[in-house]
C-alpha positions in Angstrom: 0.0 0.0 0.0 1.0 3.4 -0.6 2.7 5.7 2.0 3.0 9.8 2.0 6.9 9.8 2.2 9.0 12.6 1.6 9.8 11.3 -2.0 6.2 11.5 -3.1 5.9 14.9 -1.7 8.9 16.4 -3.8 7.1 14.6 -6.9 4.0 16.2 -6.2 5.5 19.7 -5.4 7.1 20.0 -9.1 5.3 23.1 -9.4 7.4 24.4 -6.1 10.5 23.6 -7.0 10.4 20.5 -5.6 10.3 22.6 -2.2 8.0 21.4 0.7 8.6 23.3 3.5 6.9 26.7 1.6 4.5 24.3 -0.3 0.6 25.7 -0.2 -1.2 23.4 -2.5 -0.5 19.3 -3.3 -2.5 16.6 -4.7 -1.9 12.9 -3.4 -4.8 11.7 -4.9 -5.1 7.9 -6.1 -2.0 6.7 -4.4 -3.6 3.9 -2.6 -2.9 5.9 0.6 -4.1 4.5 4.0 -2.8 7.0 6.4 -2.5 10.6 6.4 0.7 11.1 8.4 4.2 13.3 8.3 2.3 16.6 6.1 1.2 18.4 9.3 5.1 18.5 10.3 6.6 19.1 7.0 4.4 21.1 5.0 2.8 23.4 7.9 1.9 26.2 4.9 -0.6 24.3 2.8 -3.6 25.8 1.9 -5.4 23.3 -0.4 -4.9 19.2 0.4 -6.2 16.6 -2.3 -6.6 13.0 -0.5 -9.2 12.0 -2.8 -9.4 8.4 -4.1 -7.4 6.8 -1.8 -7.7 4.1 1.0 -7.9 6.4 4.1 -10.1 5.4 7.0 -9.4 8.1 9.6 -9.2 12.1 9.9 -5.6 12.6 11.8 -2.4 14.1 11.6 -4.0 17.9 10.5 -4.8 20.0 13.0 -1.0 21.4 12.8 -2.3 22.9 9.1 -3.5 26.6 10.5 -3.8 28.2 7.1 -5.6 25.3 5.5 -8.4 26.2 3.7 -9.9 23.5 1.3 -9.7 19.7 2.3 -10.7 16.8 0.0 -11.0 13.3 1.4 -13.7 12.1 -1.4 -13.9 8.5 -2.2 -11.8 7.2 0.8 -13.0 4.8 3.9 -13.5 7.9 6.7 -16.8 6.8 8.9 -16.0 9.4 11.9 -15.3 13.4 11.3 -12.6 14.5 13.5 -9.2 16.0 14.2 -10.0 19.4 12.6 -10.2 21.8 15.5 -6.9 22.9 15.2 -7.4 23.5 11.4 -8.6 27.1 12.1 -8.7 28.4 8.4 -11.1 25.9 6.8 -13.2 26.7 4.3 -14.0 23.6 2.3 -14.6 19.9 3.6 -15.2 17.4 1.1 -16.2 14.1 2.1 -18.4 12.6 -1.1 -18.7 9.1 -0.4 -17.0 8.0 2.2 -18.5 5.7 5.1 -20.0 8.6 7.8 -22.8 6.7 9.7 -22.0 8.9 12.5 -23.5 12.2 11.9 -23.4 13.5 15.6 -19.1 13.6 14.6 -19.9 17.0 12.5 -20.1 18.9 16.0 -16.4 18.9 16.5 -16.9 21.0 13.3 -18.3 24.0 15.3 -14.7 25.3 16.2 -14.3 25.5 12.6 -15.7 29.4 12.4 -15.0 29.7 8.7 -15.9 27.0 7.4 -18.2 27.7 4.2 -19.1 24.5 2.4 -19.3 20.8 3.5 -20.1 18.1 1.1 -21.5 14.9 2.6 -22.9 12.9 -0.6 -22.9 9.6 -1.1 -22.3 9.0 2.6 -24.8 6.3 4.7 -25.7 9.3 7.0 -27.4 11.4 4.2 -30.0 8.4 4.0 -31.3 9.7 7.9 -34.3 11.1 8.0 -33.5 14.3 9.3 -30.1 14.8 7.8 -30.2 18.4 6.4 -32.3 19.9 9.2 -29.5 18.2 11.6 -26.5 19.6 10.0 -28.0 23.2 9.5 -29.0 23.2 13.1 -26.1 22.5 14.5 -23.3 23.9 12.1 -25.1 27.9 11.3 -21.9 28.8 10.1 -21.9 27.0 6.6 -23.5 28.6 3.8 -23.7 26.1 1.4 -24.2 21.9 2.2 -23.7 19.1 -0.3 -23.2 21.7 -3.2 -27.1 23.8 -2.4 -27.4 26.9 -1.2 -28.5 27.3 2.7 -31.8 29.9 2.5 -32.5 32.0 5.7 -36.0 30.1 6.1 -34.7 26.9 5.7 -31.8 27.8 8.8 -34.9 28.8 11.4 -36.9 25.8 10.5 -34.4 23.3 11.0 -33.3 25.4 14.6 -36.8 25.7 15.7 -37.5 21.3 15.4 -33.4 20.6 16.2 -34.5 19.1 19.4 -36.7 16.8 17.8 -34.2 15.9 15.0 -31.2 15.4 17.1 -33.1 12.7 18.8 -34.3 11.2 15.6 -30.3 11.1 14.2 -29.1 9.6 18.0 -31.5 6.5 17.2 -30.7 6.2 14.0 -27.2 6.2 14.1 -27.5 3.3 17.0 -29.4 1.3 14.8 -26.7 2.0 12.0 -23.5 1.2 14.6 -24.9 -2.1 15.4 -25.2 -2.5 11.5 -21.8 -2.0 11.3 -20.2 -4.2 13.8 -22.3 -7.3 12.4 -20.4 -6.3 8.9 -17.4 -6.2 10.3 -17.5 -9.9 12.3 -18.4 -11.3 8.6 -15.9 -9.4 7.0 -13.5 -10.9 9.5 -14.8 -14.5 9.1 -14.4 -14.2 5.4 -11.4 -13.2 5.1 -10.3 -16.0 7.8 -12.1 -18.4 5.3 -10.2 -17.2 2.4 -7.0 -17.3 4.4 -7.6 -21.0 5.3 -8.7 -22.1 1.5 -5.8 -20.4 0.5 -3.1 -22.2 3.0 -5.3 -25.7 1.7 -4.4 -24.8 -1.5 -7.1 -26.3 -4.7 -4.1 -27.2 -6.9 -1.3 -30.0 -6.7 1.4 -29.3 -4.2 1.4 -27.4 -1.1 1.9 -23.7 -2.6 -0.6 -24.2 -5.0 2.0 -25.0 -8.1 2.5 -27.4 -10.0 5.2 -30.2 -9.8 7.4 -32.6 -11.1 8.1 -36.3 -10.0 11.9 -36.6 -10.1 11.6 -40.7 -9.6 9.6 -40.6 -13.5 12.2 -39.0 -15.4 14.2 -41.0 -17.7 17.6 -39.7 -18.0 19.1 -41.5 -20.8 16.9 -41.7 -23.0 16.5 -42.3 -26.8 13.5 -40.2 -27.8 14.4 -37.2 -26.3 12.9 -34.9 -29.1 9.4 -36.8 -28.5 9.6 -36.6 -24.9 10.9 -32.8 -25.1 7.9 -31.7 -27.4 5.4 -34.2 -24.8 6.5 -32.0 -22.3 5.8 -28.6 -24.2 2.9 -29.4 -25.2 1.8 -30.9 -21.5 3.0 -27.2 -20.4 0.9 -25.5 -22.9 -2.1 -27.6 -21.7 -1.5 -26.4 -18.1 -1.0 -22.9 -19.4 -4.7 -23.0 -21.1 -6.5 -24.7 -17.8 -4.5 -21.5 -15.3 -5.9 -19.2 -17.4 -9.4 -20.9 -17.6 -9.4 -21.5 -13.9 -8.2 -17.6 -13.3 -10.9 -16.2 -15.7 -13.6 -18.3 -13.9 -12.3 -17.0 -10.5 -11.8 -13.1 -11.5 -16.0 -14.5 -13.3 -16.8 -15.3 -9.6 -15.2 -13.1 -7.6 -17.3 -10.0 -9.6 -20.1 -11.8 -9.7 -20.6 -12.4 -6.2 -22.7 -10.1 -4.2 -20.8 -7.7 -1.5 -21.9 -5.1 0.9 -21.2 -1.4 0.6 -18.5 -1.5 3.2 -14.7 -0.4 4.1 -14.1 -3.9 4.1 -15.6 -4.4 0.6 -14.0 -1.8 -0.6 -10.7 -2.9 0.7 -10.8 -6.1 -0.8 -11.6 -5.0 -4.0 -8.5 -2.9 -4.1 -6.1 -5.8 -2.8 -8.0 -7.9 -5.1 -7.0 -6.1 -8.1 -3.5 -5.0 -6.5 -2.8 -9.0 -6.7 -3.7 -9.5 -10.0 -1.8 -6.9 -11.7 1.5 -8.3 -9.9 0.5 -12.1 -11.2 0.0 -10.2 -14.4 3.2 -8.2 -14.3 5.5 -11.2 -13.4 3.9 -13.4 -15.7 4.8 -10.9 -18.4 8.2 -10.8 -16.7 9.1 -14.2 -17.2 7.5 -14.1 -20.7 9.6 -11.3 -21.7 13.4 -13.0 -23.6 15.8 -11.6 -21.1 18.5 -9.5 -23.2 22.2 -9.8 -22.4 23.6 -6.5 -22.1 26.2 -5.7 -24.1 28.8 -2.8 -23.5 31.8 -4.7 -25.0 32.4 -6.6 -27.3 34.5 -10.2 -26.9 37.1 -8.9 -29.2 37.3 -5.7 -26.7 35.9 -3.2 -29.0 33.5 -0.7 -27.2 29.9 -0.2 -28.4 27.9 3.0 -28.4 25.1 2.7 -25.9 22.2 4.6 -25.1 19.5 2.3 -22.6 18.9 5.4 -21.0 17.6 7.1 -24.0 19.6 10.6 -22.9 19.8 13.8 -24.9 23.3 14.4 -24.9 26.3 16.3 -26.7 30.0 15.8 -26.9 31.9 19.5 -27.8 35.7 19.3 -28.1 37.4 22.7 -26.4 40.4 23.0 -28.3 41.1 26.6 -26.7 41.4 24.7 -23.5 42.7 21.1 -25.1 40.0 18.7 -23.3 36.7 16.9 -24.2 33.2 18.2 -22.5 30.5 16.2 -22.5 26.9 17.4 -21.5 24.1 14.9 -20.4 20.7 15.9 -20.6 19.9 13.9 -17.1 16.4 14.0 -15.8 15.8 17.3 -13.1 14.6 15.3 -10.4 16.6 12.0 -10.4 19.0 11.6 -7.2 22.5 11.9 -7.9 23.3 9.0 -6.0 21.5 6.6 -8.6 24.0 8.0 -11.3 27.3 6.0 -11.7 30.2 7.8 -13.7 33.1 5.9 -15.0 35.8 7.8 -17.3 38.2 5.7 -19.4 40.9 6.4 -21.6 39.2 6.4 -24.7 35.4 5.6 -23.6 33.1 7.4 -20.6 30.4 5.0 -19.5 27.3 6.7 -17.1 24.8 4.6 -15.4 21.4 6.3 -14.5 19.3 3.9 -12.8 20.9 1.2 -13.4 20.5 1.7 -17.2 24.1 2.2 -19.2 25.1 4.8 -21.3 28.6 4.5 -23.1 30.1 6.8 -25.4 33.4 5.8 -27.3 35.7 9.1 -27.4 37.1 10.5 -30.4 40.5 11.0 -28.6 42.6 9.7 -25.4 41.2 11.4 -22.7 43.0 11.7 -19.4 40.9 10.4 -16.5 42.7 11.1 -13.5 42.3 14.6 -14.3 38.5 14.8 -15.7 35.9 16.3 -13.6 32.4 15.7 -13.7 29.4 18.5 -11.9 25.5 18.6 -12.7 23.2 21.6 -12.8 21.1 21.8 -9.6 18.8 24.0 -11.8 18.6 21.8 -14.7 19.9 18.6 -13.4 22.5 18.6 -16.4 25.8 16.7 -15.9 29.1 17.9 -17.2 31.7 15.8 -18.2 34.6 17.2 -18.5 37.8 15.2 -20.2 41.3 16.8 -20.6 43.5 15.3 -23.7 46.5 13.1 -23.3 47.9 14.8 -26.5 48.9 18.3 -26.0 49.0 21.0 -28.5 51.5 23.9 -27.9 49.7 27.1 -29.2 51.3 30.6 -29.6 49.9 33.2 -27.2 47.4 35.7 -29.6 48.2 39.1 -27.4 52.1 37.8 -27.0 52.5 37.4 -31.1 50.3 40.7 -32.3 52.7 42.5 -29.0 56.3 41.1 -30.8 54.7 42.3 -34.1 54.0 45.0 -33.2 57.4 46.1 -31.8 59.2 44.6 -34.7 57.6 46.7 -36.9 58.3 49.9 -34.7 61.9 48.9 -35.0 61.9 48.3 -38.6 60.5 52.0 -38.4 63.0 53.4 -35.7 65.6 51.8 -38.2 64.5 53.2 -41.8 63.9 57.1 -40.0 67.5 56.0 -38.5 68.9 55.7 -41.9 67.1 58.2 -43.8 67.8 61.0 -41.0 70.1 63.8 -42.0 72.8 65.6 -39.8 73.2 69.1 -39.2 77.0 70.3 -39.6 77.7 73.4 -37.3 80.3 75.8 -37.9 82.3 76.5 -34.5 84.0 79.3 -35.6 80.7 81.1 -35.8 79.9 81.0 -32.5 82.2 82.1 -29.8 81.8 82.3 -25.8 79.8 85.1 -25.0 82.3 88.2 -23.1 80.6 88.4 -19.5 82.0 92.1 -19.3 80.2 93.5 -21.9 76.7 92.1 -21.1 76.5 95.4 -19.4 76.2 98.2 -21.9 77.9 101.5 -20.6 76.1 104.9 -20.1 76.6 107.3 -22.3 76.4 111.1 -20.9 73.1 113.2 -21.3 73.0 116.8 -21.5 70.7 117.9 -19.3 70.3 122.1 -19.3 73.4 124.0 -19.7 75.4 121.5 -16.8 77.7 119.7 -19.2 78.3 115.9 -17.7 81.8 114.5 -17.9 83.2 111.5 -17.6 84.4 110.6 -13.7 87.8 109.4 -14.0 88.2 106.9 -11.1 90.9 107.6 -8.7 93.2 104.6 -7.5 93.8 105.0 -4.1 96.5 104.6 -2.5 97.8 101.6 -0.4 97.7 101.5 3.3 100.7 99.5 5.1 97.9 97.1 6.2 96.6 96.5 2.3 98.3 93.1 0.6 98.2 92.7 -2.4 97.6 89.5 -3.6 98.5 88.3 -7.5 95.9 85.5 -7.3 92.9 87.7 -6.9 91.3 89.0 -9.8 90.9 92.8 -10.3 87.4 93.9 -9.8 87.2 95.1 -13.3 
């Protein structure tokens, strides 16, 4: 049977990212589900919860879902409405048929204040006389039940008899809980019946298969073809009656008259679970069984593709290496792929399914690298050559072009460059003591200026005169 695990909740929240913790809306419906369990503590933001058409027999593991608004349980086993006090934002309950014989349970619904609609069809409490009157009485906050409006006349009707009603649904439901447990004793004893016919068995040999006598074998013997095509055609016989015999049982089983109960329904379901396993190993065994075959008994590698992967091989010759890109499903678990680089093939297992890709080159595989996308769930393989090309820096060779050509320049302006011859006899160093032009005399008025002769003076006994020492002028 089917169990809400955390796998099945990432599957379902594909539209989240695969995200659980912020998830507001999920549909688990027909998973064969038979208990509601681990959502109130891992997705504690849901608004909207689809449980319908599944196996589920009891109302638990909710009331931690405060912003919960809309809750489908259609088409499951529930008999008994309960656990949704703490579930303070509901809106919607849907419970079209299910098993409620217990009508007096929709009073733990009265903490629900928001609660809106409530859908009850198809349930054996709908068949009370009484039913609708009940439920308006004592729930005033819905506006619409089993998909009708609630009028305002209809609402003080049914609370002006709800004394009389509830009195009427407390008898009947007695009546219907006695019902219930007399179902459920021969639901028991049938299926203790079946147990026992089973562990009889109403075939040869103790499981119910068919056997051969070792002792009546001959080993040696002459007509082996005849005895070989005896024996198929003995097994083709046997084939015929099984499937006879298993059409007249699958004949009786639906033929047979059942009550509308849990139980019923439960058996049905395993049932049909059973034979679609018998059905799927049969075909199984049916199926040839192919040998896989990756390489080759005179060692040449194949090309495989089980998988059936999108994929792309892109040689990098800037970087001298092999990438190859994987088109690897977004929400397989790394840990069910299996990598294996070789020197001149990569082989990848995804669930247990082979991919194998013969390289084009010697690859190095102590140095390859391998990463996947946790956006696209890519995987990137990524294969350094064993041969090694030496390639010529662009920038270093346009550089040394460059400056040869500014020498070749420098070098032709050298040669074609004239030189300037200077006469030295032209130019002479400039005399410091006439930088100094002298004055000539002005006539000013009738004062006539004449030259000042200067006066040597003469020489003190204290004045030496020293050769080295330049004259002032």
């Amino acid at each position: 049977m089917g169990k809400i695990t955390e796998d099945l909740l990432r599957r379902r929240a594909e539209h989240n990212n695969c995200e659980i913790f912020s998830l507001e809306e999920i549909s688990l419906h027909q998973q064969e589900i038979e208990r509601i369990e681990h959502i109130d503590r891992w997705c504690r933001d849901l608004k909207i919860l689809y449980l319908q058409n599944n196996l589920i027999p009891k109302i638990e593991n909710v009331s931690r879902l405060k912003k919960l608004e809309y809750l489908n349980l259609a088409l499951n086993n529930v008999e008994t409405i309960e656990n949704l006090e703490g579930c303070e934002s509901l809106q919607k309950l849907d419970l079209t048929v299910n098993f409620v014989g217990q009508l007096s349970s929709i009073e733990c619904l009265k903490h629900n204040v928001h609660l809106k609609e409530l859908f009850l069809v198809g349930n054996p409490c709908t068949e009370f006389e009484g039913y609708r009157e009940f439920v308006l009485a004592t729930l005033p906050q819905l506006k619409w039940l089993d998909g009708k409006e609630i009028e305002r006349t209809e609402r003080i009707r049914a609370q002006q008899s709800y004394p009389v009603v509830r009195q009427q649904i407390r008898d009947q439901e007695q009546t219907y809980l006695r019902k219930r447990v007399k179902q459920k004793e021969e639901a028991l004893a049938k299926l203790q019946e079946k147990a026992s016919s089973k562990t009889k068995g109403n075939k040869p040999g103790f499981d119910g298969r068919w056997y051969t006598d070792i002792n009546n074998t001959i080993p040696n013997s002459t007509d082996d073809k005849e005895n070989s095509q005896l024996v198929n055609a003995e097994e083709g016989e046997e084939e015929v009656k099984q499937e006879i015999d298993e059409n007249e049982e699958d004949e009786k089983f639906w033929q047979e008259p059942s009550l509308y109960t849990p139980e019923s329904r439960l058996e049905t379901h395993r049932y049909m679970e059973e034979k679609r396993k018998a059905k799927d190993t049969t075909r199984e065994e049916k199926k040839p069984h192919k040998t896989r075959t990756l390489v080759t008994a005179e060692g040449r590698v194949l090309n495989v593709n089980e998988a059936k992967i999108d994929f792309s091989l892109i040689e990098d010759d800037d970087n001298n290496q092999l990438i190859l890109d994987l088109s690897i499903y977004r929400f397989l678990d790394t840990s069910l792929v299996d990598i294996d680089i070789q020197a001149t093939y990569v082989r990848v297992m995804v669930k247990g399914k082979a991919f194998q890709l013969v390289l084009p080159t010697e690859v190095k595989p102590d140095s390859s690298s391998a990463k996947r996308s946790q956006t696209t769930g890519h995987l990137l393989i990524t294969m350094p050559k064993v041969t090694e090309i030496i390639r010529t820096n662009s920038k270093s060779t346009m550089k040394a072009k460059a400056t040869k050509s500014s020498g070749l320049e420098t070098k032709q302006s050298t040669q074609t460059a004239e030189k300037l011859e200077v006469d030295p006899s032209s130019y002479s160093f400039p005399d410091v003591a006439n930088i100094v032009q002298k004055k000539k005399p002005v006539r000013q008025g009738p004062i006539h200026l004449q030259n000042t002769k200067l006066t040597c003076h003469e020489k003190s006994d204290s004045f030496d005169d020293n050769s080295e020492v330049p004259p002032l002028i």
